[in-house]
Each structure stands twice: as structure tokens, then as C-alpha cells.
C-alpha positions in Angstrom: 13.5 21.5 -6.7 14.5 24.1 -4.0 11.5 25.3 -2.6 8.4 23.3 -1.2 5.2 24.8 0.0 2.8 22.3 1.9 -1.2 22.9 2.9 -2.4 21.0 5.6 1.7 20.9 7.7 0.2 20.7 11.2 -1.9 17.5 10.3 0.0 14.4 11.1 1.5 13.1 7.6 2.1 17.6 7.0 4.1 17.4 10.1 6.6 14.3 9.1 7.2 16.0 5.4 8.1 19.0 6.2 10.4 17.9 8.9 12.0 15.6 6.3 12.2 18.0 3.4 14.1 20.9 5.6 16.2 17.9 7.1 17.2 17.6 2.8 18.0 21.4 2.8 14.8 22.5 0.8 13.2 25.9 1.3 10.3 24.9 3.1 7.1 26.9 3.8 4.2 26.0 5.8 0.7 27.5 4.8 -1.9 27.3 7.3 -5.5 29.9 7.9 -4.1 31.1 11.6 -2.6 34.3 12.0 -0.7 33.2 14.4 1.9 30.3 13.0 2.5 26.9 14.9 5.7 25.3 15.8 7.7 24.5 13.7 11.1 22.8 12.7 13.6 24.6 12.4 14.8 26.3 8.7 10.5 26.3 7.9 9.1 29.7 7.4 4.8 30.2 8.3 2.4 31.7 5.3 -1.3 32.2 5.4 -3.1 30.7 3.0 -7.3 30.0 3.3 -8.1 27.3 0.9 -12.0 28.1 2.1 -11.2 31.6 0.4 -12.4 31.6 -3.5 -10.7 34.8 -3.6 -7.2 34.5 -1.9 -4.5 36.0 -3.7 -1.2 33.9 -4.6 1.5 35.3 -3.0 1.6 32.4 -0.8 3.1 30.2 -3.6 5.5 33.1 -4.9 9.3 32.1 -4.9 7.9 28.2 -4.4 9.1 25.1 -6.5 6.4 22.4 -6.1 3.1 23.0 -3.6 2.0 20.3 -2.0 -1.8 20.2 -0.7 -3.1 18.0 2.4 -5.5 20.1 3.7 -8.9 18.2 4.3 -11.1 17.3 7.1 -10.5 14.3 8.5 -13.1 11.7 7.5 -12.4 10.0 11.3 -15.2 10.2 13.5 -19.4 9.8 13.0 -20.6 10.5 9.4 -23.3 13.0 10.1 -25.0 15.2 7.5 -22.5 18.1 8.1 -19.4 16.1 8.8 -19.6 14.7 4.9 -20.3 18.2 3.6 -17.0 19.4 5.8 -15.5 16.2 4.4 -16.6 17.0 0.8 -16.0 20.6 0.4 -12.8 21.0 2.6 -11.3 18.7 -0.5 -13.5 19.6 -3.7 -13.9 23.6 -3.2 -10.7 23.7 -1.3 -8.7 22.1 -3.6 -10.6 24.3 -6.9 -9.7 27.7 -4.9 -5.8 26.3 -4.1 -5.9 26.4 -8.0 -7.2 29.5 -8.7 -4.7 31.1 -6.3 -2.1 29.4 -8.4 -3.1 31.0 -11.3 -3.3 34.3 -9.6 1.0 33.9 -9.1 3.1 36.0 -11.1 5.4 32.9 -11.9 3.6 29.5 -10.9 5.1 26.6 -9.2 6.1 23.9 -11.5 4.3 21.1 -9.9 1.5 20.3 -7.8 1.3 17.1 -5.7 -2.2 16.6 -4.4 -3.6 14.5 -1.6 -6.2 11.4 -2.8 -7.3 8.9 -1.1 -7.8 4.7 -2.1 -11.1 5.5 -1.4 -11.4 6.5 -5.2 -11.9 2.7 -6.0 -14.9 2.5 -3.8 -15.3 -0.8 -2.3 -13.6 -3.6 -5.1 -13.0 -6.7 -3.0 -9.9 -8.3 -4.3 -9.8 -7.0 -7.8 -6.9 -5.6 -8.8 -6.9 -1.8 -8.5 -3.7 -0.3 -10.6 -4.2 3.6 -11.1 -6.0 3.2 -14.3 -9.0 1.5 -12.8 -12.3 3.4 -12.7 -13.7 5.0 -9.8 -16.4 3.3 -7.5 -19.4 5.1 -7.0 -19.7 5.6 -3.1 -19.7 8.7 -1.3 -15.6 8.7 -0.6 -15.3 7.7 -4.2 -16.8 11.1 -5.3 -15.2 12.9 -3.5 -12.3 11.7 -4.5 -13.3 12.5 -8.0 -13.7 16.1 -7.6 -10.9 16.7 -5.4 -8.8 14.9 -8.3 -10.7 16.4 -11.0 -9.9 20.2 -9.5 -6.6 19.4 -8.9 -6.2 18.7 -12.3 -7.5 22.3 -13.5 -3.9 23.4 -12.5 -2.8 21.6 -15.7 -4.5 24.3 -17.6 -1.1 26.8 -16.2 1.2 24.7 -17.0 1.6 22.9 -13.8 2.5 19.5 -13.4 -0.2 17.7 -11.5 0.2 14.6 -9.5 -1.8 12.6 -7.2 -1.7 10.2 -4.3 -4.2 7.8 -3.9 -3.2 7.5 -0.3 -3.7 4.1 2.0 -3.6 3.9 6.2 -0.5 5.4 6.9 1.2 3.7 9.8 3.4 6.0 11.9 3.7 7.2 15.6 2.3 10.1 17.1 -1.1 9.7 14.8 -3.1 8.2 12.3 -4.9 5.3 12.7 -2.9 3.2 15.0 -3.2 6.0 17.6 -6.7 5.3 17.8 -5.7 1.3 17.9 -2.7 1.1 20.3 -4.5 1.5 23.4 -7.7 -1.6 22.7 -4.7 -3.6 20.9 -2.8 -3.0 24.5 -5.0 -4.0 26.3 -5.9 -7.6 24.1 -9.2 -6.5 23.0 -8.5 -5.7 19.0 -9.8 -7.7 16.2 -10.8 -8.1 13.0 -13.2 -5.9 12.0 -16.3 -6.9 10.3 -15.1 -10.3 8.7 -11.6 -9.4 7.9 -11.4 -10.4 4.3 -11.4 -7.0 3.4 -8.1 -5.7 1.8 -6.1 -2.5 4.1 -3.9 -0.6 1.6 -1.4 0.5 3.9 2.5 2.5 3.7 5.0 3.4 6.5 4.5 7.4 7.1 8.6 7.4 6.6 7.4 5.9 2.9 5.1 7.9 2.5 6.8 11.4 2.9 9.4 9.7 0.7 6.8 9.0 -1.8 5.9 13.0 -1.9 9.0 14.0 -2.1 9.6 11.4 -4.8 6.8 12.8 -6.7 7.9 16.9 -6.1 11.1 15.8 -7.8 10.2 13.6 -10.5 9.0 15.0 -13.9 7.7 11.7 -14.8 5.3 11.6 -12.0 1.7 12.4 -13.1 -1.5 12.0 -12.5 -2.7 9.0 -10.0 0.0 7.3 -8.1 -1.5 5.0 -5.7 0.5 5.9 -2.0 0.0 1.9 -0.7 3.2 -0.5 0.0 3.3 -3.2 -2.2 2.6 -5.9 0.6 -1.8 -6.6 -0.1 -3.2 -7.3 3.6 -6.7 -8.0 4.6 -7.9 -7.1 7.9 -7.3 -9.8 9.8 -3.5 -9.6 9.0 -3.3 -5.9 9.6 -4.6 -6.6 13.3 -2.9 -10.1 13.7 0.1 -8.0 13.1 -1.2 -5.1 15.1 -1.4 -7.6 17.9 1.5 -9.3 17.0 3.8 -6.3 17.3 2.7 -5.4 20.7 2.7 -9.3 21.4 -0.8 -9.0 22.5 -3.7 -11.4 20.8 -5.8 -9.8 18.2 -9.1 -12.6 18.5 -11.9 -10.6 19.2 -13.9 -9.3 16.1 -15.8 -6.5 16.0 -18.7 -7.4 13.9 -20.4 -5.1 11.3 -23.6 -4.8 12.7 -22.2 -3.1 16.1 -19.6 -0.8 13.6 -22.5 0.3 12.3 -24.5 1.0 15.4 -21.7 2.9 16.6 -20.3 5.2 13.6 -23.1 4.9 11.3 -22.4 5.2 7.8 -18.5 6.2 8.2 -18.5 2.2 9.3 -18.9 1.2 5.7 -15.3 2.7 5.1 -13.5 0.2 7.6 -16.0 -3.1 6.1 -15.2 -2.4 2.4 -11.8 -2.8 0.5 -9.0 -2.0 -1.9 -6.4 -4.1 -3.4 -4.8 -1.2 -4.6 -1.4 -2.2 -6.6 1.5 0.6 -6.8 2.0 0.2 -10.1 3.1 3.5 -11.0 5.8 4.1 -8.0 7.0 0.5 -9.2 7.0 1.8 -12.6 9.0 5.2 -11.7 11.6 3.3 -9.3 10.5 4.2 -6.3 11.8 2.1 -3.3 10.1 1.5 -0.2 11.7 1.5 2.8 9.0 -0.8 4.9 7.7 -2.9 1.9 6.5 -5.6 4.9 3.6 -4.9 6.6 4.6 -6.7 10.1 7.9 -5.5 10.1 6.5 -1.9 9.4 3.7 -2.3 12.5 6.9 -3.3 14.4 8.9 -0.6 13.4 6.2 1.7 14.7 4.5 -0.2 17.7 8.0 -1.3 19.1 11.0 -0.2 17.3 13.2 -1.9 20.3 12.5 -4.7 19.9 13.2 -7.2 17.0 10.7 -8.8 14.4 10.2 -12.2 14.1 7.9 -12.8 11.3 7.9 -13.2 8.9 8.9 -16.3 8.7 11.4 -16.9 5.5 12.6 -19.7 3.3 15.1 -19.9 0.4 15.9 -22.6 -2.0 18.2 -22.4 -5.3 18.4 -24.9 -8.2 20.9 -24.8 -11.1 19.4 -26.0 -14.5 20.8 -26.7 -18.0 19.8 -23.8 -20.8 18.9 -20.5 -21.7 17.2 -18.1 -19.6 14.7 -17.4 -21.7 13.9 -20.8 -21.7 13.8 -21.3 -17.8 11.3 -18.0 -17.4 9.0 -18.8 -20.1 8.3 -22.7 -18.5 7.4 -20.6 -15.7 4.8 -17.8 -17.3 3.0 -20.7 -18.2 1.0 -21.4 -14.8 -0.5 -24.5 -15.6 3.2 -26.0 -15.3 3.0 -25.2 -11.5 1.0 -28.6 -11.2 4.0 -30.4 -12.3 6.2 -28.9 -9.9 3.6 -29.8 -6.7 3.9 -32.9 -4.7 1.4 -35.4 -6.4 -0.4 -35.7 -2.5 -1.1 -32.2 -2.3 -3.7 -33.1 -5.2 -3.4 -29.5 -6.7 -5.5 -28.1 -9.5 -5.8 -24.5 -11.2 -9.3 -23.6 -11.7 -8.7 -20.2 -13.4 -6.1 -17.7 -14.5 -7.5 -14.6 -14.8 -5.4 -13.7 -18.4 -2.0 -13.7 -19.6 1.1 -14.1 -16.9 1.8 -10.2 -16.2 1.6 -7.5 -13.3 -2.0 -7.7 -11.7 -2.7 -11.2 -13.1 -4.9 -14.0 -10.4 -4.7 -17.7 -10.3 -6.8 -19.6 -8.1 -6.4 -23.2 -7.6 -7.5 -25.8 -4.6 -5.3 -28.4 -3.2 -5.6 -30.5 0.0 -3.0 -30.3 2.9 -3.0 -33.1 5.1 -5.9 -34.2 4.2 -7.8 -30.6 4.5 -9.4 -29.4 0.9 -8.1 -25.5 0.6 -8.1 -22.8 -2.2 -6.2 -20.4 -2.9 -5.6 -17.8 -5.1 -2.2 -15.9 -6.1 -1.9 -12.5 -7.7 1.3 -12.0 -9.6 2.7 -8.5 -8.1 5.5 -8.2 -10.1 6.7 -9.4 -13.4 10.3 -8.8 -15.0 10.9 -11.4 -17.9 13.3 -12.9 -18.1 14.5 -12.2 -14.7 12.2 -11.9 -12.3 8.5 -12.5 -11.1 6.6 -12.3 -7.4 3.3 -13.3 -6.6 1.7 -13.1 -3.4 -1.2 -15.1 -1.9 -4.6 -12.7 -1.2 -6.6 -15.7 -0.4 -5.7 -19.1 1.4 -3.9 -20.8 4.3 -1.5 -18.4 5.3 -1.9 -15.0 6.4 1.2 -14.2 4.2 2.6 -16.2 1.1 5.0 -14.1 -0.8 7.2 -15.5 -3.2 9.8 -13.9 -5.0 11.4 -15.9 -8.1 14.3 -14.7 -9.8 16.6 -16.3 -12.4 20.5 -15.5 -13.5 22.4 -16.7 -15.8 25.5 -19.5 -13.9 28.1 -21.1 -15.8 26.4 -22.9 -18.4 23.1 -22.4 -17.0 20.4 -20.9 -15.2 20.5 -20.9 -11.3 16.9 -20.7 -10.0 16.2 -18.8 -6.4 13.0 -19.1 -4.6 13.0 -16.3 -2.1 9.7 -17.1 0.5 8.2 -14.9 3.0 5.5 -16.6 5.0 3.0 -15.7 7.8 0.7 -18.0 9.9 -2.7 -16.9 10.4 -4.7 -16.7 14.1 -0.8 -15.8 15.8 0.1 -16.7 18.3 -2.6 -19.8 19.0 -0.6 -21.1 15.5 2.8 -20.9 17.0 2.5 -24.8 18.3 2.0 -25.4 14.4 5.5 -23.4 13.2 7.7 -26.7 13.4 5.2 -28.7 11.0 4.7 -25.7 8.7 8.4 -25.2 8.3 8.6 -29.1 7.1 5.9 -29.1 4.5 7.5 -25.8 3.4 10.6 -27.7 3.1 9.2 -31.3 1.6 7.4 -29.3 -1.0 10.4 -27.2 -2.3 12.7 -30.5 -2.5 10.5 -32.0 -4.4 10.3 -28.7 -6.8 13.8 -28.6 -6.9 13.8 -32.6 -7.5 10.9 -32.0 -10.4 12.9 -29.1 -12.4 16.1 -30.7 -12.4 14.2 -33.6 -14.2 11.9 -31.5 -16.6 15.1 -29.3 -17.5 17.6 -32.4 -18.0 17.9 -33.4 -21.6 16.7 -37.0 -22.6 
């Protein structure tokens, strides 16, 4: 790829990719409907294009590589009757005369890498949404559908089509947290609604990597959900909101008054995705700010240095193969073998075979409290490696990361833990006594596999 034209480059993720892309030495051209162009980095040339006109020739995409599309109303702001049409056509008929312009072109670009939005999946709770699951049936749903589905048109001319099912992007300048810095600031953000919702997030750095990714990847078609692979609800995204500007995040803002207040655009920020990457894990794409607090820090206050999460890392060397070693793992059920007998734990269900995008929920007690939890396995790489990560239970983040190499004559085990404490910082008095059940339970894992792998 040489050339990149990108609809939609004064809005706040258009800015950051083009920036980027000219910063790589591409050809880069802005479209935009003014006359008169914007500022603009330098090396970018301006072109007008009207993706309201169903007419508009395509010399705008002449000479051009891979077009990428953002423009769209926001959907920000107080749903009214008009401001859903805006939202609506601005992507569905926008998007279907961007295409016909396209075929207009004497030579079309080879690829087109079209905006989307999670909001395809409608609102799922904390089913796994990889980019084969259906769409939901809400308004933001269908119109994700037909801005997808006239994208897709462009396949008819040969084009290759891709698009990004995109989450909150986090970056400075815009976006989201400009609207939450200043109540965070000040200690008056919260969960909003009851904060078991899931936020499918990325970095805006990751994010114009991910496009870029996508313009120069053949293999990239169709959906490709734009999230990090880190699956927060909304109390951890404004715990970590909080957390970043070292402000407390306590107050909830409860449904009823979201409602009262934006009316039905509300709904969006009280419903959820659990929307799983798997195609940019598929392809090889590699985040840059896969955590979610560290990436919140990164933007909120870069000076300053992270301290959570919270990690902890155990190894254990045992006798045979690894095929062996990963397969006593896929099966879940040996995890209560490997659990202190106190903690009194017991799988209820595992949702079906060990793979990417499978849940297991089990209940144990900790010091005396009865908890559940359930675990869905992000990752799986047999025989090497595996990941799951907690999306319901004590902590505001349990992500473990299990991998397994060959040593010597055997199979060296590493537990690689990431760990967040929930209602930060009124938890902080509770860190020391975390850290030493975190450490009792893994010795006596360690203690248990060296014993289940020994030979009699």
C-alpha cells in the first residue's frame, strides 16, 4: 500500500490515522464536503468528497490504494427523532453512495476498510461475541447492519471489504473520556447504571494500528471486532478512570436518572458487549495497550507510573510430555484438584469444550464468604499456551496466562497473574491479605502438580 484516502479525517480517531499513516511515508489524502480544507499534517493533500451526494463522481479515490470511511454522525448527545435519522443515514446512505462513487473510478482502490461499531451485537450481557455472532435487534444494531451491508456492495468491483466493529476508543484530545475527565476530576464519576455491563474498549494508538493493519493485510475481511482483548464492565472502566487520575470513582449514576436525562441514547451506556477480537488475534495483530488500566493511564496521566495491576508469577517443573501436561489442564474439572481443599470450590457448568470463547462458572468460599465466579478462556494455543480471564467474581481483574515449554526432561509450568481489586482505593487496606491468599493458593497448586505429575 502507498496511497490511503480517509472520509471522516477531521473527526477525532480521522485525525490520529492520518497523522500516523503520513508519519509511515504513505500518500495520504483527506476527503472532507468543505471547499475550503482543514489543517492538516504535513505531507496530507485535501479532496472533496460528499458522501450525502448519490451522484458524486470518483475522482476523489483516483491514484488511491485502500479508502478508508469514518464519516458518521456522532451518536453522542440526546436521541431525538432527527438525531437517529442523522445517525442512521449519515452511515447507511452515506456509506451506499461512498460505493457507488467507487465504482464510478477508472481504476478502483483495492480495499475498503469501513467504520462499524460493537453496537452490531445489540445488548448480549456476557456472551461471548466473536465476529461471527448475529446481530441484535436494537436500533444501533440496524444500523450497523446497513452501514455493513452497503459497505459490502463494494465487493461486487472487486474491492476488498473490511470492517471494524469499533469499541470506546480511549485517547486524548476526544472521545469519550473528554466528556469524563472533568466529573472524574473532580471525584464525582461512577458506575453507570449497575456496572455489570461489559465496555469493549482499545487505545486510539491501537486503534489507528488496527486500520492500518487492516489497509495492508489481504487476509483482513469482513468483521474484525476493533476492542482490546482485556473484557471490562463498567465499574472497572470507571474504577480505573478514577484510579488513573487517583480520584475515587463511588458514586453511581443510576439508570433511571440516565434516562431522564438523554432519553433513549441512555440505553447504549446501560447495555453491553463482550466482544472478543478474535479475528485480529487470528491475523497477528499485536496490541500495544492490551491492559485497560495501564491504557486509561497512558492517556489520563502519561507521567506518571501505573501501579496496577497488581502481578504474580509462579513456575513448576513436572516429569513428561507436553502434551500430556496441557491436556490435564483442558480438562476443567481438574482445576478442583489443584484448589486448596478450604476454599471448598466447585464447577457448576462449562459452557462446552476447552477452546477460545469457552465459560466456566464455579462457587467457592474465601474466608468464610460464599462467592462465584465465572472464567472465560480468551485464548487457547495447545500445547503451549492458554489465558482465561475472570468476567464475573471477586476481583475487578483476574487474568491468568498459562504457558508450558518443554525443560530438560520435562515440562516447566508458568502461571503468569494479573490481578485488580474492586471499589479502589477503599480496598487498598486489603492489598497485603490478597497478596497472601494469592500466594497460599499457588503453593499449594504447585505442591498438588508436583504430586499428580510424579510417577507412583
Amino acid at each position: 500500500m502507498q496511497s490511503l484516502a480517509v472520509t471522516g479525517a477531521s473527526g477525532f480517531i480521522g485525525r490520529a490515522l492520518i497523522a500516523a499513516a503520513a508519519a509511515r511515508g504513505l500518500r495520504v489524502v483527506a476527503l472532507g464536503r468543505s471547499a475550503n480544507p482543514p489543517a492538516l499534517p504535513d505531507g496530507v493533500t485535501y479532496r472533496r468528497f460528499d458522501p450525502n451526494d448519490p451522484t458524486g463522481p470518483g475522482d476523489a479515490f483516483e491514484g488511491i490504494d485502500v479508502v478508508v470511511h469514518l464519516a458518521g454522525e456522532s451518536v453522542a448527545g440526546r436521541w431525538t427523532a432527527a438525531k437517529k435519522a442523522a445517525i442512521a443515514a449519515s452511515r447507511i446512505e452515506g456509506t451506499r453512495n461512498l460505493v457507488a462513487a467507487l465504482g464510478r473510478c477508472r481504476q478502483a482502490p483495492r480495499a475498503l476498510i469501513c467504520a462499524s461499531g460493537v453496537g452490531f451485537y445489540g445488548n448480549r450481557g456476557d456472551v461471548p461475541c466473536t465476529e461471527d455472532a448475529p446481530p441484535g435487534d436494537d436500533f444501533l444494531a440496524e444500523t450497523c447492519v446497513g452501514w455493513e451491508r452497503e459497505a459490502r456492495r463494494a465487493e461486487a468491483l472487486g474491492i476488498r471489504v473490511c470492517l471494524l466493529r469499533t469499541g470506546l476508543a480511549l485517547g486524548d484530545g476526544g472521545g469519550a473520556l473528554g466528556a469524563l475527565r472533568t466529573p472524574f476530576a473532580l471525584g464525582l464519576g461512577g458506575p453507570l447504571g449497575k456496572g455489570r455491563q461489559f465496555v469493549p474498549w482499545i487505545h486510539l494508538d491501537d486503534l489507528v494500528a488496527l486500520y492500518l493493519f487492516a489497509a495492508e493485510t489481504d487476509a483482513a475481511r469482513g468483521p474484525l471486532n476493533a476492542v482490546a482483548p482485556d473484557y471490562a464492565t463498567n465499574a472497572r472502566f470507571t474504577q480505573a478512570i478514577g484510579a488513573a487520575l487517583r480520584r475515587p470513582a463511588l458514586i453511581p449514576a443510576p439508570g433511571f436518572a440516565l434516562r431522564l436525562v438523554l432519553g433513549p441514547f441512555a440505553q447504549t451506556l446501560l447495555v453491553g458487549q463482550l466482544a472478543i477480537p478474535a479475528q485480529p488475534l487470528r491475523l497477528g495483530f499485536a496490541w500495544k495497550h492490551p491492559n485497560l488500566e495501564r491504557a486509561l493511564q497512558d492517556v489520563l496521566a502519561p507521567s506518571r507510573q501505573a501501579t496496577i495491576p497488581h502481578h504474580f508469577a509462579a513456575r513448576t517443573q513436572v516429569p513428561g510430555t507436553l502434551s500430556d501436561a496441557f491436556a490435564f489442564f483442558a480438562d476443567a474439572h481438574n482445576l478442583e484438584r489443584l484448589t486448596p481443599p478450604h476454599l471448598n470450590f466447585t464447577i457448576e457448568r462449562v459452557s462446552g469444550p476447552m477452546a477460545a470463547g469457552a465459560t466456566i462458572d464455579y462457587r467457592l468460599r474465601l474466608h468464610g464468604i460464599p462467592m462465584r465466579w465465572r472464567t472465560l478462556i480468551e485464548t487457547w494455543e495447545p500445547p503451549h499456551r492458554f489465558v482465561d480471564v475472570q468476567l464475573h467474581g471477586p476481583y475487578a481483574l483476574w487474568r491468568h496466562e498459562h504457558r508450558f515449554e518443554v525443560r530438560d526432561r520435562g515440562v516447566e509450568i508458568t502461571d503468569d497473574v494479573d490481578y485488580v481489586l474492586p471499589l479502589m482505593p477503599l480496598s487498598t487496606p486489603a492489598l497485603p491479605l490478597v497478596r497472601a491468599d494469592v500466594a497460599s493458593i499457588f503453593a499449594y497448586r504447585q505442591t498438588a502438580i508436583a504430586t499428580l505429575f510424579t510417577p507412583s
